[in-house]
C-alpha positions in Angstrom: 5.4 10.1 151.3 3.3 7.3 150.4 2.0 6.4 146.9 -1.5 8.2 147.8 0.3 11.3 149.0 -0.3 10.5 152.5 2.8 11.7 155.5 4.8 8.6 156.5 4.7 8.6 160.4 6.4 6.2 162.3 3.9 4.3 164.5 0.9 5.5 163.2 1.3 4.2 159.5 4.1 2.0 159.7 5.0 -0.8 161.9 7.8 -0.4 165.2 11.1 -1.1 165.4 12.7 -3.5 162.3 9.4 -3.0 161.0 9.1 1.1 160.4 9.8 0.4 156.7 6.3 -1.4 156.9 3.3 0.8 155.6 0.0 -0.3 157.6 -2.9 -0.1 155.7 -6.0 1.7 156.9 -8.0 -0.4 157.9 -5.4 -2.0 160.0 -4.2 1.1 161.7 -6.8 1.1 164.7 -5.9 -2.3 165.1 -1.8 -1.5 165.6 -2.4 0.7 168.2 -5.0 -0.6 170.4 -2.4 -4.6 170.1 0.4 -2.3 170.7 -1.3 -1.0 174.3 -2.2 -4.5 174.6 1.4 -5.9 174.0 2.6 -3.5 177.3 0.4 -4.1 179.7 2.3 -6.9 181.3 2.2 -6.1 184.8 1.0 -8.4 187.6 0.1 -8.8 191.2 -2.2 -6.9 193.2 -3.7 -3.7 192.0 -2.3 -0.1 193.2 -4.7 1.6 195.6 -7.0 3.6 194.0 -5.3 7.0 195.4 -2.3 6.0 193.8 -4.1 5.3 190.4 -6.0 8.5 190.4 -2.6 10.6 190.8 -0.9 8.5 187.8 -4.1 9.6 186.0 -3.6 13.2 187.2 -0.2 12.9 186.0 -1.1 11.3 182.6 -3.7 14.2 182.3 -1.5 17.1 182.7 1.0 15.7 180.1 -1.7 15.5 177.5 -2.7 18.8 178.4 0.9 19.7 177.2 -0.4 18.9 173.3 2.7 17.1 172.3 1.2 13.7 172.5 -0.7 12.9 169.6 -3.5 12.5 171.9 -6.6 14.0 170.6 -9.4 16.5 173.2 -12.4 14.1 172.9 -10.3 11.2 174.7 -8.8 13.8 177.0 -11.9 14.9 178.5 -12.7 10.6 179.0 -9.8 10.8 180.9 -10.6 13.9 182.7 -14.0 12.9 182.8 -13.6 9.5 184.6 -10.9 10.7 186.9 -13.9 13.0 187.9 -16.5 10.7 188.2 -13.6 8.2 190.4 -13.6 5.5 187.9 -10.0 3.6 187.9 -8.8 1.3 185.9 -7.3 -2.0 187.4 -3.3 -1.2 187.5 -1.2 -4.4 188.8 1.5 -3.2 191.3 4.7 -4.8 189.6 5.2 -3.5 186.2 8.4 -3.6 184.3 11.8 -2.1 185.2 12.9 -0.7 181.9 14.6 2.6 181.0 11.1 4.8 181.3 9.5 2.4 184.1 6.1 3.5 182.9 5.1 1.6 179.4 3.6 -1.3 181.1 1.2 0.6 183.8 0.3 3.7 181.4 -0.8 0.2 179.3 -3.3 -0.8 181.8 -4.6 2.7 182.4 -5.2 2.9 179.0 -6.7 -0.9 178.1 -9.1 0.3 181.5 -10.1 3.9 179.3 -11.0 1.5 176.3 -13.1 -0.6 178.2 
């Protein structure tokens, strides 16, 4: 707990990695996550085919609809809404090649949902 009896939770208060121990203060929590989307969205190249994008969006869409992601309804139904509506972010082809593959093109589908 922190001194204003406020939940410690790891990535949404404190920092990442060597720097969990590091409470981030409120007005600097919007801030973490929107540099930490920008810090993974390293791919390059030429962008996927929109057919392609729309089922990664699909994809991304039914997982949230799981509930386990910390992802709130109001930006679910943007997601839902622009899949709808055939607006798809700019996803580069080559992305990274790390143990989940993912972290680097979920990060330009979700810089593209932020505008």
């Amino acid at each position: 707990m922190m001194s204003d009896g406020t939940k410690v939770v790891y990535g949404i208060n404190t920092g990442f990695g060597n720097f969990a121990d590091k409470i981030i203060s409120i007005e600097d929590r919007e801030k973490l996550q929107i540099n930490l989307i920008r810090s993974h969205a390293v791919c390059v190249g030429t962008p996927l085919p929109c057919e392609i994008v729309k089922r990664m969006m699909i994809l991304r869409i039914n997982t949230l609809c799981k509930g386990r992601s910390g992802f709130n309804d109001e930006n679910l139904k943007k997601y839902i809404d622009a899949c709808n509506a055939n607006y798809f972010p700019m996803i580069p082809r080559k992305g990274t090649v790390g143990a989940s593959g993912d972290l680097a093109p979920l990060s330009h589908l979700a810089l593209g949902m932020l505008g």
